[in-house]
N, C-alpha and C positions, 0 to 999 in steps of 0.2 A: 182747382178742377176736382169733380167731384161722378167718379162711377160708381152707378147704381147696378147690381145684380141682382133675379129676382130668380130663385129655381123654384119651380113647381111639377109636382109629383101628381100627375093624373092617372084618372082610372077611365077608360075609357069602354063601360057596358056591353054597350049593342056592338062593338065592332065583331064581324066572325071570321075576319082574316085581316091579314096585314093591309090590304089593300081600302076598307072598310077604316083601320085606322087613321091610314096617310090622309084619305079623305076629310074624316075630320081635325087631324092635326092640322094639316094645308089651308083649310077654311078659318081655325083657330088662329094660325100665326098670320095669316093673310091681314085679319081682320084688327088681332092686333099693334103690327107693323105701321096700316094705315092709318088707325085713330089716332097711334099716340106717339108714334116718331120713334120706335124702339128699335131694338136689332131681335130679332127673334131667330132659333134655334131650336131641332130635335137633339138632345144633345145624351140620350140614354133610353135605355129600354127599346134601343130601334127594333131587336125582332120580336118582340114581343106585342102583340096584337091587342092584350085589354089595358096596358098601363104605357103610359111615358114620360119619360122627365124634360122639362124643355126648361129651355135659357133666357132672359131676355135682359139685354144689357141697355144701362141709357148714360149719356155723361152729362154735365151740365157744369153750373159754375153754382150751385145754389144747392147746397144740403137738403133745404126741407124741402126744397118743390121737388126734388129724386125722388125723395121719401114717399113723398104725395103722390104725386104720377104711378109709384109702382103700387103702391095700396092701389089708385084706382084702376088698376091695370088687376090685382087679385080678385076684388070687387066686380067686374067684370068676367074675367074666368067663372067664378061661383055664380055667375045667371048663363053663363054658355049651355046652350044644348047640345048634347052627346059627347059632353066633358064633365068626368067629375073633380074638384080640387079636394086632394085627400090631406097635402101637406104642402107648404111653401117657407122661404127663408129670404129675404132682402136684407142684402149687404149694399153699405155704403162704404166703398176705398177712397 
């Protein structure tokens, strides 16, 4: 068995309140939940209105296809609108 962890460090620009955030966090994890079978989490930076860290765990039985999946899951973030991906990190335990 094989979990994959993926953190990523966004900057979130246009937001001008918290509410403006959730908005597009909500729309972020939504989107990525449904495409790629993940667990997704706000898991830092909750009060803070222009940045956030989110979480997104997968398990499988297959090292490279974790690996893959979360690359395509970064991959995605970096064409998101009203997300910027400033820094991320994928752990395979």
């Amino acid at each position: 068995m094989v979990v994959g962890v993926l953190t990523l460090n966004l900057s979130i620009p246009e937001a001008m309140s918290l509410k403006d955030k959730r908005s597009a966090i909500k729309s972020l994890k939504d989107r990525l939940a449904g495409r790629h079978n993940v667990s997704v989490a706000e898991v830092d930076d909750l009060d803070e209105h222009r940045s956030s860290v989110m979480g997104v765990a997968m398990v499988s039985n297959d090292r490279r296809f974790t690996d893959s999946c979360l690359s395509k899951i970064v991959d995605e973030v970096r064409k998101s609108r009203g997300v910027v991906l400033m820094t991320y990190e994928i752990e395979l335990l």
